[in-house]
PDB file of N, CA, C and O in Angstrom, chain B, residues numbered from 101:
ATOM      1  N   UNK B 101       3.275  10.738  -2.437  1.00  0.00           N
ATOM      2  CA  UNK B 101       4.092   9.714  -1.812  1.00  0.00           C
ATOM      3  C   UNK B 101       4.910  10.394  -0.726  1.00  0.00           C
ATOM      4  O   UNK B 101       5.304  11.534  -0.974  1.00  0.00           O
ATOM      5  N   UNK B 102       5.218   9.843   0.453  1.00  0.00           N
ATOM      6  CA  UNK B 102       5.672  10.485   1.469  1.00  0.00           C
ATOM      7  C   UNK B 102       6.703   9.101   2.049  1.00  0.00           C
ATOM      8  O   UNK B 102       6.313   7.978   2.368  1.00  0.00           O
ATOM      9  N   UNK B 103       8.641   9.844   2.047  1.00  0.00           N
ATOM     10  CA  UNK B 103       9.273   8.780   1.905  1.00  0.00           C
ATOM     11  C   UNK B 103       9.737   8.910   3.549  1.00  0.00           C
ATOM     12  O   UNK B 103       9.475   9.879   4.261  1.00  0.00           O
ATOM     13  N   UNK B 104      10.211   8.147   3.812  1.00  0.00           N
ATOM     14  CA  UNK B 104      11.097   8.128   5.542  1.00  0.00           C
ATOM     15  C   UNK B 104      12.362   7.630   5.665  1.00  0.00           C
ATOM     16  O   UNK B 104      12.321   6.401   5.729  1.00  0.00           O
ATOM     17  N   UNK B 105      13.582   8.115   5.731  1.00  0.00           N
ATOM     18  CA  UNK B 105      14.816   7.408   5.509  1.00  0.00           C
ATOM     19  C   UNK B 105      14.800   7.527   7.292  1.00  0.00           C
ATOM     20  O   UNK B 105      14.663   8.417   8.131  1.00  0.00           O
ATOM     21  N   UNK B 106      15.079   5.727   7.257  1.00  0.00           N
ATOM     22  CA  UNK B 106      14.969   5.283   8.481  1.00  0.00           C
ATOM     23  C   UNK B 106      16.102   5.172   9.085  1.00  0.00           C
ATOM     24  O   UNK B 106      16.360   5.324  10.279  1.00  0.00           O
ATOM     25  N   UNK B 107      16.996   4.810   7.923  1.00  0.00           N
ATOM     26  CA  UNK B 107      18.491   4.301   8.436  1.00  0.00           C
ATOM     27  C   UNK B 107      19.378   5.552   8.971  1.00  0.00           C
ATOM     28  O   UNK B 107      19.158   6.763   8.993  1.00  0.00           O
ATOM     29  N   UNK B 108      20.434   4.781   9.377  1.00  0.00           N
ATOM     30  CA  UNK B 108      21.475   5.388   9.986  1.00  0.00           C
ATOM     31  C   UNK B 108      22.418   6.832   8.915  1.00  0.00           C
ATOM     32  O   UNK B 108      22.980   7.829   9.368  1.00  0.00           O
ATOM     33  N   UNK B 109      22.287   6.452   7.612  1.00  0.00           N
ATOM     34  CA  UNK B 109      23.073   6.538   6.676  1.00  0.00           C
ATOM     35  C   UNK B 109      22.120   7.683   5.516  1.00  0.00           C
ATOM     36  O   UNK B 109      20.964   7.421   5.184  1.00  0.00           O
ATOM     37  N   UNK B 110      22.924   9.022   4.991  1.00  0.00           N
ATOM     38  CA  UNK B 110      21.537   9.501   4.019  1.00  0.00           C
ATOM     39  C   UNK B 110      21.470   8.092   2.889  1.00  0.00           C
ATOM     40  O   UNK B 110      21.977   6.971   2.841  1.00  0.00           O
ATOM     41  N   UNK B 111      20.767   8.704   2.269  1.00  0.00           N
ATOM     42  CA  UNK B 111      19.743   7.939   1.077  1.00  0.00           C
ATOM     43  C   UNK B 111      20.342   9.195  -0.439  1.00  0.00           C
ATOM     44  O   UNK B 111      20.080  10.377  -0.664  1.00  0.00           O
ATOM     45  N   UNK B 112      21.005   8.405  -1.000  1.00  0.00           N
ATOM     46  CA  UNK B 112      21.556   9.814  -1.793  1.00  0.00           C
ATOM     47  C   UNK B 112      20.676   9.780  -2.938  1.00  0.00           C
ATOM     48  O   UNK B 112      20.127   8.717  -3.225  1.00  0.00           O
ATOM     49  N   UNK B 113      20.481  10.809  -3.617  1.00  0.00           N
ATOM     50  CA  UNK B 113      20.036  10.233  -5.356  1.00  0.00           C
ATOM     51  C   UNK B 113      18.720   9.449  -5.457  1.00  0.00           C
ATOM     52  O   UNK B 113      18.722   8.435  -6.155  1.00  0.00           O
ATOM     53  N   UNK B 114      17.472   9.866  -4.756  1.00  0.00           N
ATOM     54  CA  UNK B 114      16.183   9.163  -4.486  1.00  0.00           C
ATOM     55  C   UNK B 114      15.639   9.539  -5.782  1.00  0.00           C
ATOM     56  O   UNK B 114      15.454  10.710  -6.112  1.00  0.00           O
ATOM     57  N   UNK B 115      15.319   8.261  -6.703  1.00  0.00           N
ATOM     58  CA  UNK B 115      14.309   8.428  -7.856  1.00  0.00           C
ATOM     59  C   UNK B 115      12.840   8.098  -8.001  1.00  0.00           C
ATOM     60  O   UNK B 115      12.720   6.885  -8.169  1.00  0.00           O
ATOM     61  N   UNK B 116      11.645   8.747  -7.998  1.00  0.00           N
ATOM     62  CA  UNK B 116      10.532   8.457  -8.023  1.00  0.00           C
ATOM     63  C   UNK B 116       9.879   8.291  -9.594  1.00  0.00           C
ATOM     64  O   UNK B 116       9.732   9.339 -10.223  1.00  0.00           O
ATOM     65  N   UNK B 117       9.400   6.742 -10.382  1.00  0.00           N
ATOM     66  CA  UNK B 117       9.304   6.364 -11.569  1.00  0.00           C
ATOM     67  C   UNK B 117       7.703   5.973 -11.173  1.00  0.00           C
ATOM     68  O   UNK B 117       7.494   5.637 -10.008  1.00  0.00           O
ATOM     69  N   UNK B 118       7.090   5.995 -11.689  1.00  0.00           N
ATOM     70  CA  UNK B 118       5.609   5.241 -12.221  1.00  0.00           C
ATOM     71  C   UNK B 118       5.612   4.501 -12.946  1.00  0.00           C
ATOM     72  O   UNK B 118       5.984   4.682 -14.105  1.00  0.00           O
ATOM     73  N   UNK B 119       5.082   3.148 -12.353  1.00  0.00           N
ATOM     74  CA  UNK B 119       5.389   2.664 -13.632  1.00  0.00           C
ATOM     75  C   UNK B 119       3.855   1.342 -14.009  1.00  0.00           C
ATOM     76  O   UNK B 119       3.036   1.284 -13.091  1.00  0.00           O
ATOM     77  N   UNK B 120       3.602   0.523 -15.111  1.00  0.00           N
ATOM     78  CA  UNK B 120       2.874   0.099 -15.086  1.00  0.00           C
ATOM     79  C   UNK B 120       2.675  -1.877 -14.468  1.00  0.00           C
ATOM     80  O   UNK B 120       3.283  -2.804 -15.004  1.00  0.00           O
ATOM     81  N   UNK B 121       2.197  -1.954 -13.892  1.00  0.00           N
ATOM     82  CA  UNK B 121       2.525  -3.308 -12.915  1.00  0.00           C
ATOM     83  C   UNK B 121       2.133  -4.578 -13.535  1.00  0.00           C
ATOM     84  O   UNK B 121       0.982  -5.014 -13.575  1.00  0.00           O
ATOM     85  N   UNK B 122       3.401  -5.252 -14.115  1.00  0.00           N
ATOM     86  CA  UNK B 122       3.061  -6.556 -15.000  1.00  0.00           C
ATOM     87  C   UNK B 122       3.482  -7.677 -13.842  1.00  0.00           C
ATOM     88  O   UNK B 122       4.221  -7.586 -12.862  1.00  0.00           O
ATOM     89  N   UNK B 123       2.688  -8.778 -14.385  1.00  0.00           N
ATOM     90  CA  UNK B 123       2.591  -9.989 -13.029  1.00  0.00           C
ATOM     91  C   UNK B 123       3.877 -10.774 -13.552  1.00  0.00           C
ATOM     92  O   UNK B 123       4.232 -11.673 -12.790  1.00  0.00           O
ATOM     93  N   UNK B 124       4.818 -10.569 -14.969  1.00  0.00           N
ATOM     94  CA  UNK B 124       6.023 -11.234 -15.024  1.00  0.00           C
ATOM     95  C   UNK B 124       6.339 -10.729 -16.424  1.00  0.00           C
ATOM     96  O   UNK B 124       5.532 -10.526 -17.332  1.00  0.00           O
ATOM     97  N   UNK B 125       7.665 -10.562 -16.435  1.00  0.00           N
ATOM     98  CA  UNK B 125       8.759  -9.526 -16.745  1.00  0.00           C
ATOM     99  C   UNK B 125       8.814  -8.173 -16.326  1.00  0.00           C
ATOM    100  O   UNK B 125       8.168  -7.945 -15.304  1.00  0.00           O
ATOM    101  N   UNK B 126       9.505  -7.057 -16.918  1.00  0.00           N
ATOM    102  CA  UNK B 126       9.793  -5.807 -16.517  1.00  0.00           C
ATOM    103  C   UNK B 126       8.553  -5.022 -16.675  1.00  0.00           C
ATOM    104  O   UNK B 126       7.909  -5.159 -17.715  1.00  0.00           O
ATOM    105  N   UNK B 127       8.152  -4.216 -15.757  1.00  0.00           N
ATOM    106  CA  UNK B 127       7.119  -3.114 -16.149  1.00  0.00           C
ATOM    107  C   UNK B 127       7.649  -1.325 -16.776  1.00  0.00           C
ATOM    108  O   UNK B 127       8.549  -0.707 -16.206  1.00  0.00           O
ATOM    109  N   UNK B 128       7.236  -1.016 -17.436  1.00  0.00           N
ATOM    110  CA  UNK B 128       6.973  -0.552 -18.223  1.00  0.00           C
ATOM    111  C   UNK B 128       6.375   1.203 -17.803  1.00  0.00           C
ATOM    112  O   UNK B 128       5.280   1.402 -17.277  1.00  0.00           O
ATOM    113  N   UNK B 129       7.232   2.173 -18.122  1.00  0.00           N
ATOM    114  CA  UNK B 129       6.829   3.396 -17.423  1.00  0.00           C
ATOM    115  C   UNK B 129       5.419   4.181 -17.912  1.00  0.00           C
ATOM    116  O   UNK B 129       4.810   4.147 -18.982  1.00  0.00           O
ATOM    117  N   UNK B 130       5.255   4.660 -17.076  1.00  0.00           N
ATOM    118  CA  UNK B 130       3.366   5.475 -17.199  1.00  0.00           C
ATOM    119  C   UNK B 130       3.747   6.910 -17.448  1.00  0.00           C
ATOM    120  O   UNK B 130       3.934   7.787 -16.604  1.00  0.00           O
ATOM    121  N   UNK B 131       3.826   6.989 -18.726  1.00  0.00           N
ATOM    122  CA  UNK B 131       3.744   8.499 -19.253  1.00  0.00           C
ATOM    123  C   UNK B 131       2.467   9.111 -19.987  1.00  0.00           C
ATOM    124  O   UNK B 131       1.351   8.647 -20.222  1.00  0.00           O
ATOM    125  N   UNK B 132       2.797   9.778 -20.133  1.00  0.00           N
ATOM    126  CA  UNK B 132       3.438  11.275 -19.335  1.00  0.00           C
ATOM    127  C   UNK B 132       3.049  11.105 -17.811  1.00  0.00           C
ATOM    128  O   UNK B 132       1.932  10.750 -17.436  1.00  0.00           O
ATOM    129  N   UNK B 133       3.903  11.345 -17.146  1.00  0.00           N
ATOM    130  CA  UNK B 133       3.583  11.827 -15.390  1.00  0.00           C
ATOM    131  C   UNK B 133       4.318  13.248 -15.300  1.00  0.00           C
ATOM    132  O   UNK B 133       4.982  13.844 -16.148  1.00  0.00           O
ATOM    133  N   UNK B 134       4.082  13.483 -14.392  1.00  0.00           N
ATOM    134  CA  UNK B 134       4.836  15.000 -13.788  1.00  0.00           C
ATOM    135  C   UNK B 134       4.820  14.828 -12.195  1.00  0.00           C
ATOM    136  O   UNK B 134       3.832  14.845 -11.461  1.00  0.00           O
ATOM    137  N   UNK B 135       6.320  14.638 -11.808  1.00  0.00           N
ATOM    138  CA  UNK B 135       6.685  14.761 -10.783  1.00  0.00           C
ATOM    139  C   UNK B 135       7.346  15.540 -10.001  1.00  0.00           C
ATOM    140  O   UNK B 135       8.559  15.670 -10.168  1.00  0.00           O
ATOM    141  N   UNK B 136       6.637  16.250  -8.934  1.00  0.00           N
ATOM    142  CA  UNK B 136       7.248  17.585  -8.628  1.00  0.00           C
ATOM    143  C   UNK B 136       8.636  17.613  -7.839  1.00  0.00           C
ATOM    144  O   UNK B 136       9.166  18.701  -7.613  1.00  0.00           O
ATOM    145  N   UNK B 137       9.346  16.175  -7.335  1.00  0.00           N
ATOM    146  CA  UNK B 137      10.769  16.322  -7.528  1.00  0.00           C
ATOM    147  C   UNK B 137      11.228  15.190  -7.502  1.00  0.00           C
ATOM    148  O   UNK B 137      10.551  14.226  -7.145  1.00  0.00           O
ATOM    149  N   UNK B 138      12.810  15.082  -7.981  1.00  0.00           N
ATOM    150  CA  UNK B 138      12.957  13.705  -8.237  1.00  0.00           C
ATOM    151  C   UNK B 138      14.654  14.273  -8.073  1.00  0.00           C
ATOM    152  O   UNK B 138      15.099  15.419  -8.140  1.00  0.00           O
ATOM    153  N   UNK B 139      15.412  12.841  -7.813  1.00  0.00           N
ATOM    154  CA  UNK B 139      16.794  13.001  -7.273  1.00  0.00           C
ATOM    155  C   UNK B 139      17.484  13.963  -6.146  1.00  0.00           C
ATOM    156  O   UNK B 139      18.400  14.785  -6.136  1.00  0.00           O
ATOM    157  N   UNK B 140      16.710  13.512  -5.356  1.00  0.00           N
ATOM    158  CA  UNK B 140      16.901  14.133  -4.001  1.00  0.00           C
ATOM    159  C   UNK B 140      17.312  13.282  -3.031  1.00  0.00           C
ATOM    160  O   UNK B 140      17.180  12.062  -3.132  1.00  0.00           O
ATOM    161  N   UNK B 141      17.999  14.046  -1.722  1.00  0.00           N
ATOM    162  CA  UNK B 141      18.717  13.020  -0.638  1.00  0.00           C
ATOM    163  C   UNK B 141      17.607  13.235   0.491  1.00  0.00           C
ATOM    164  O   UNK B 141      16.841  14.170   0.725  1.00  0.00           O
ATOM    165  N   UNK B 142      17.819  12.029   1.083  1.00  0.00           N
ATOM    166  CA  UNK B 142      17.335  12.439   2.422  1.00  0.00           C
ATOM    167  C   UNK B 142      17.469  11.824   3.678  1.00  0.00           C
ATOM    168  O   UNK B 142      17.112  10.677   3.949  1.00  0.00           O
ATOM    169  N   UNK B 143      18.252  13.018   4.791  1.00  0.00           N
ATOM    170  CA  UNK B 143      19.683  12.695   5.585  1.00  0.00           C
ATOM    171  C   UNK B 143      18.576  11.272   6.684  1.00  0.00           C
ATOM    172  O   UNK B 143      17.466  10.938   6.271  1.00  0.00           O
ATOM    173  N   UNK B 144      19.012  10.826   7.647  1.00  0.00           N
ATOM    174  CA  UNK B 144      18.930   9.878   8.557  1.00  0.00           C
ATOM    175  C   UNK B 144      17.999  10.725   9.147  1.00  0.00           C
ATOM    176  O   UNK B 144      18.265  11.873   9.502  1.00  0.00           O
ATOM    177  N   UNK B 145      16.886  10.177   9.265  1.00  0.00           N
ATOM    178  CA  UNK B 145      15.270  10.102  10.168  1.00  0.00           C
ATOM    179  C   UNK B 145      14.740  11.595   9.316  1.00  0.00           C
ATOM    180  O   UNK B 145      14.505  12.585  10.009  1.00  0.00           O
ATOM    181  N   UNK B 146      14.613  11.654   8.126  1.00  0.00           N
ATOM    182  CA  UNK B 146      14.014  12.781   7.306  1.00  0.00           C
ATOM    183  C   UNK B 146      12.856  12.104   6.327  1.00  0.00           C
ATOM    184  O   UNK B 146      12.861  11.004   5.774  1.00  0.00           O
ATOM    185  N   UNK B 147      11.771  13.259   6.315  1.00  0.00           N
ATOM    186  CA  UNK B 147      10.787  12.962   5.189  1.00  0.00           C
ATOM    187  C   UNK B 147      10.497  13.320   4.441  1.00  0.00           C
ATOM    188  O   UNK B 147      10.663  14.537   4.533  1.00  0.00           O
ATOM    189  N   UNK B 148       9.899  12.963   3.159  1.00  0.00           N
ATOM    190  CA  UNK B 148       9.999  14.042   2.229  1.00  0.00           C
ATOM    191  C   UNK B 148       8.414  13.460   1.684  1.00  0.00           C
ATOM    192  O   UNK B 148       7.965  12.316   1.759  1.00  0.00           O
ATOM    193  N   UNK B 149       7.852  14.558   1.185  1.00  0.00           N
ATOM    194  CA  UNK B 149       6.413  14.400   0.080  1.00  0.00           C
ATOM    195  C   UNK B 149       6.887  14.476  -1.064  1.00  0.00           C
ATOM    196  O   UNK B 149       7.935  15.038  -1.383  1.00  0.00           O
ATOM    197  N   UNK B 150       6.249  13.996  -1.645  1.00  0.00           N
ATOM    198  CA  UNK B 150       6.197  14.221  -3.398  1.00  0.00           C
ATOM    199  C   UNK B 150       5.015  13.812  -4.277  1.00  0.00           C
ATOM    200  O   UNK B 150       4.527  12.700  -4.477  1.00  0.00           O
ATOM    201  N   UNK B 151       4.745  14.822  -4.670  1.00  0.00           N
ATOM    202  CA  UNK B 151       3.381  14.848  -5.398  1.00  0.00           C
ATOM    203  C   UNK B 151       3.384  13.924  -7.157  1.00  0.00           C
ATOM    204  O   UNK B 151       3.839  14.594  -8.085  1.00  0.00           O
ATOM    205  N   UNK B 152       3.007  12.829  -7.406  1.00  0.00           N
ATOM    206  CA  UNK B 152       2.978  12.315  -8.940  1.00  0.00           C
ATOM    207  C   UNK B 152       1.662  12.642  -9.374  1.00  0.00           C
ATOM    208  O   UNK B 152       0.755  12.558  -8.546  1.00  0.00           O
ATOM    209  N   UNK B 153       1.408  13.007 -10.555  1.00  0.00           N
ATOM    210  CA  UNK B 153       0.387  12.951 -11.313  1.00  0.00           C
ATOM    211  C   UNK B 153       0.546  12.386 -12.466  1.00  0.00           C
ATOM    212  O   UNK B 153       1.458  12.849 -13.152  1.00  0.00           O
ATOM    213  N   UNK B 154      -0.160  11.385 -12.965  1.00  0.00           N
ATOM    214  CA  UNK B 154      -0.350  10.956 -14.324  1.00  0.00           C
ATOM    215  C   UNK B 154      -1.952  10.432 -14.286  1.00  0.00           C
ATOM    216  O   UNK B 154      -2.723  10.382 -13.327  1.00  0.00           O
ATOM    217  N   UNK B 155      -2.184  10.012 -15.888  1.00  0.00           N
ATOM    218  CA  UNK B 155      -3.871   9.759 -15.733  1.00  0.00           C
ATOM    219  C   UNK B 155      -3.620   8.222 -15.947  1.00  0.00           C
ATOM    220  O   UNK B 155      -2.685   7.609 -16.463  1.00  0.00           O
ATOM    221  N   UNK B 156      -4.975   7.766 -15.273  1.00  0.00           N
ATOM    222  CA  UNK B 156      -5.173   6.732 -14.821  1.00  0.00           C
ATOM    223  C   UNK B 156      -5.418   5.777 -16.271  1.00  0.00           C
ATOM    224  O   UNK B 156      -5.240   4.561 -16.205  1.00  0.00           O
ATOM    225  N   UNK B 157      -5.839   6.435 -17.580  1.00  0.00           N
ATOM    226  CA  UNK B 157      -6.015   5.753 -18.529  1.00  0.00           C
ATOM    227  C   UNK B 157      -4.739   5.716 -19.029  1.00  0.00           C
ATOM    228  O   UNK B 157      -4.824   4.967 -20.001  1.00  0.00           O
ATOM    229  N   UNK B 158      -3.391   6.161 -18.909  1.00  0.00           N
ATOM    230  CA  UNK B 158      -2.128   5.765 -19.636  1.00  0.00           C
ATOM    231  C   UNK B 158      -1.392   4.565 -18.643  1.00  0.00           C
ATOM    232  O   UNK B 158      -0.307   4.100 -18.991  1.00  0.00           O
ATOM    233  N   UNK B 159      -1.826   4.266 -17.831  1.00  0.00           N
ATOM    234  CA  UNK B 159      -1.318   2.742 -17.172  1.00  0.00           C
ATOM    235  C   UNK B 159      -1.916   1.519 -17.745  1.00  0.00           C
ATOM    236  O   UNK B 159      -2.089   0.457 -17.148  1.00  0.00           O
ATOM    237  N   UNK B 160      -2.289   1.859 -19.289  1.00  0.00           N
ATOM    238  CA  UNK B 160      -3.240   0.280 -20.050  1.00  0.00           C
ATOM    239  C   UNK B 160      -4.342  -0.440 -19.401  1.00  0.00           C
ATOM    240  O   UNK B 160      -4.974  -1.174 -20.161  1.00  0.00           O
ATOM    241  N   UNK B 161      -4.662  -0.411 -18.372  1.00  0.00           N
ATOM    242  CA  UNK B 161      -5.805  -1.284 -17.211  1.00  0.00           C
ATOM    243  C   UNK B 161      -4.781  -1.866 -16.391  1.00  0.00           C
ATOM    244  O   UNK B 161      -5.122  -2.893 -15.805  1.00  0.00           O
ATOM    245  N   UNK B 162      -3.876  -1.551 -16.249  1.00  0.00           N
ATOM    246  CA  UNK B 162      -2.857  -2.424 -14.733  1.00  0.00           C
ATOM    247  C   UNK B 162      -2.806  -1.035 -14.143  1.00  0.00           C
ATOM    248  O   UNK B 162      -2.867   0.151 -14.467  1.00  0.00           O
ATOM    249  N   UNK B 163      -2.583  -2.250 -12.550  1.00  0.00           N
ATOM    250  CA  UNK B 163      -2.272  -1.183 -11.375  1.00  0.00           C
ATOM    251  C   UNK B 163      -0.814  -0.654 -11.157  1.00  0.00           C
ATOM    252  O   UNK B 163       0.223  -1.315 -11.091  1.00  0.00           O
ATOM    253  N   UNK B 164      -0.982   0.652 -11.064  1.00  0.00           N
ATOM    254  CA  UNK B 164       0.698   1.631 -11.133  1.00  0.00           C
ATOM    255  C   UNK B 164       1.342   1.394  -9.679  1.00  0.00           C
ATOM    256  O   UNK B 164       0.773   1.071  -8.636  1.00  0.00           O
ATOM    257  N   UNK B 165       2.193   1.556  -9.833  1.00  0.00           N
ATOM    258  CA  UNK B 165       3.293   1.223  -8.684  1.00  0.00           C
ATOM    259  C   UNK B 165       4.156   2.236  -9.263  1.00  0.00           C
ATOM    260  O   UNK B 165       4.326   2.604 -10.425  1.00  0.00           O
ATOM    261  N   UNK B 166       4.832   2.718  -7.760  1.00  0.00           N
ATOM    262  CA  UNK B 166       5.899   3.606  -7.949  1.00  0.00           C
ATOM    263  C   UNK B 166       7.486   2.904  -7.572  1.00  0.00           C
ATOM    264  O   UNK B 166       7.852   2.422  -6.499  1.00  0.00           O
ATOM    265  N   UNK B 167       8.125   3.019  -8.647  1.00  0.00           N
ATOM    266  CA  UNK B 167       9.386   2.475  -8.530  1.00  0.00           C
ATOM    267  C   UNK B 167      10.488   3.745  -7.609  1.00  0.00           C
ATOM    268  O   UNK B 167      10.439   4.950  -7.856  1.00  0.00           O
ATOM    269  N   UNK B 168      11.350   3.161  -6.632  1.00  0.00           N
ATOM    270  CA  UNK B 168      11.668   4.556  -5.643  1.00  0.00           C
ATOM    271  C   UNK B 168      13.494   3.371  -6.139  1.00  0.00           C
ATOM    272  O   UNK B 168      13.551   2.141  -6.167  1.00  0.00           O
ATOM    273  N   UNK B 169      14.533   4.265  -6.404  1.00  0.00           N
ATOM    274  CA  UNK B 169      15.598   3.722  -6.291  1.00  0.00           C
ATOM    275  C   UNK B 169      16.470   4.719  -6.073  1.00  0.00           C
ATOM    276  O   UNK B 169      16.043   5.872  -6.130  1.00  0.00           O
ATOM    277  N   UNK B 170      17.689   4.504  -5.817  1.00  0.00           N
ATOM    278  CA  UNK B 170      19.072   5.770  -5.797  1.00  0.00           C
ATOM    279  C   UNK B 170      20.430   5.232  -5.651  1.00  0.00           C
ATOM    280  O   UNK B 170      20.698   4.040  -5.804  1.00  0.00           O
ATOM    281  N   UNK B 171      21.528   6.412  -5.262  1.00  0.00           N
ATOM    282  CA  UNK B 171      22.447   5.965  -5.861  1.00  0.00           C
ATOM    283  C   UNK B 171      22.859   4.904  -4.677  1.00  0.00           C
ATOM    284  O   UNK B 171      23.383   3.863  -5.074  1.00  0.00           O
ATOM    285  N   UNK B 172      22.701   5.038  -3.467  1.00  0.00           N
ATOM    286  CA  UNK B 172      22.629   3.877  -2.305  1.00  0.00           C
ATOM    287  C   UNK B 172      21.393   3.012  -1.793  1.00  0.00           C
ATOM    288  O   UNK B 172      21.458   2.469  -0.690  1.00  0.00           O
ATOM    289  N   UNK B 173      20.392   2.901  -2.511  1.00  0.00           N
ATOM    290  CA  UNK B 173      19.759   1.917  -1.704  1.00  0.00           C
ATOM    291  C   UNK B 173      19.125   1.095  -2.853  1.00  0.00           C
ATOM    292  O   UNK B 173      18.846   1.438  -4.002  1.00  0.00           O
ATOM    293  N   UNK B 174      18.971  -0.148  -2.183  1.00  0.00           N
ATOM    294  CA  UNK B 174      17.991  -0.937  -3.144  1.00  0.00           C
ATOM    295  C   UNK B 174      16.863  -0.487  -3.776  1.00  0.00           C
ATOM    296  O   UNK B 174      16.291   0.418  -3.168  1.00  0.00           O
ATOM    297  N   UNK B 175      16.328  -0.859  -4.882  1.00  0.00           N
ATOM    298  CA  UNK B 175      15.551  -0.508  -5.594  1.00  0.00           C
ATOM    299  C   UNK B 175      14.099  -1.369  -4.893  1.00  0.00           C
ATOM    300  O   UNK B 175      14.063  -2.574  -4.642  1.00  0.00           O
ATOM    301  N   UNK B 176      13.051  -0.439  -4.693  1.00  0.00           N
ATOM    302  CA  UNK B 176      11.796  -1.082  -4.334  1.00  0.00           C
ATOM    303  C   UNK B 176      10.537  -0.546  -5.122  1.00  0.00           C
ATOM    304  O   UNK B 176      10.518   0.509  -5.756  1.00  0.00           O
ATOM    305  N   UNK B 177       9.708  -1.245  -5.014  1.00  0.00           N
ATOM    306  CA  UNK B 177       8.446  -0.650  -5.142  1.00  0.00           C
ATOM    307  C   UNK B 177       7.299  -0.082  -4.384  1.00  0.00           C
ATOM    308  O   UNK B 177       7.361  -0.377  -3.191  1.00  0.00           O
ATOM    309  N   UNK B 178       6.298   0.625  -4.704  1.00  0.00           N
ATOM    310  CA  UNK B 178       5.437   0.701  -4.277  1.00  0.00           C
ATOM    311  C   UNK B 178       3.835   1.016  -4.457  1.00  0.00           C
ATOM    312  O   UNK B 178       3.436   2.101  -4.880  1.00  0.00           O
ATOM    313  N   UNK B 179       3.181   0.202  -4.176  1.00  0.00           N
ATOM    314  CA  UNK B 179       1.734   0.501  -5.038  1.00  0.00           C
ATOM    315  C   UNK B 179       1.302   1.489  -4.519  1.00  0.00           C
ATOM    316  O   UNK B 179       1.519   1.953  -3.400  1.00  0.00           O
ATOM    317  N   UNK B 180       0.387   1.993  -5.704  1.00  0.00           N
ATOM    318  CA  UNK B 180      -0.577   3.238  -5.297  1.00  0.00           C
ATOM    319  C   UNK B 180      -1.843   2.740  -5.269  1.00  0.00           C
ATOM    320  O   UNK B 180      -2.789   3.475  -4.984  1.00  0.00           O
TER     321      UNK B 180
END
């Protein structure tokens, strides 16, 4: 995953979650993963990579999405 803080403002406290993608209520995290970093900032017009691995058979048959949130920005998703 490769993030871009666009805004004006850093991005403090960036969390990268896996998680498993339900069509209604909360989804549900995909473990074991191993993520090579997690809670990191990143200042105005910076990018960062980050490598997730988990196996494709611990997401039950739904498609994984990565949940990205921190201590300033809205919480979003994103499919893989």
């Amino acid at each position: 995953v490769t993030l871009h803080n666009t805004t004006a403002t850093p991005a403090i406290a960036i969390k990268l979650t896996p998680r498993k993608q339900h069509m209604s209520g909360p989804s549900s995290r995909v473990l074991p993963a191993f993520i090579d970093d997690n809670y990191f900032s990143l200042m105005p017009g910076e990018s960062k990579s980050v490598t997730i691995e988990f196996h494709k058979d611990d997401t039950d048959g739904r498609n994984p999405i990565i949940e990205i949130s921190g201590w300033n920005i809205d919480t979003s998703t994103l499919a893989c």
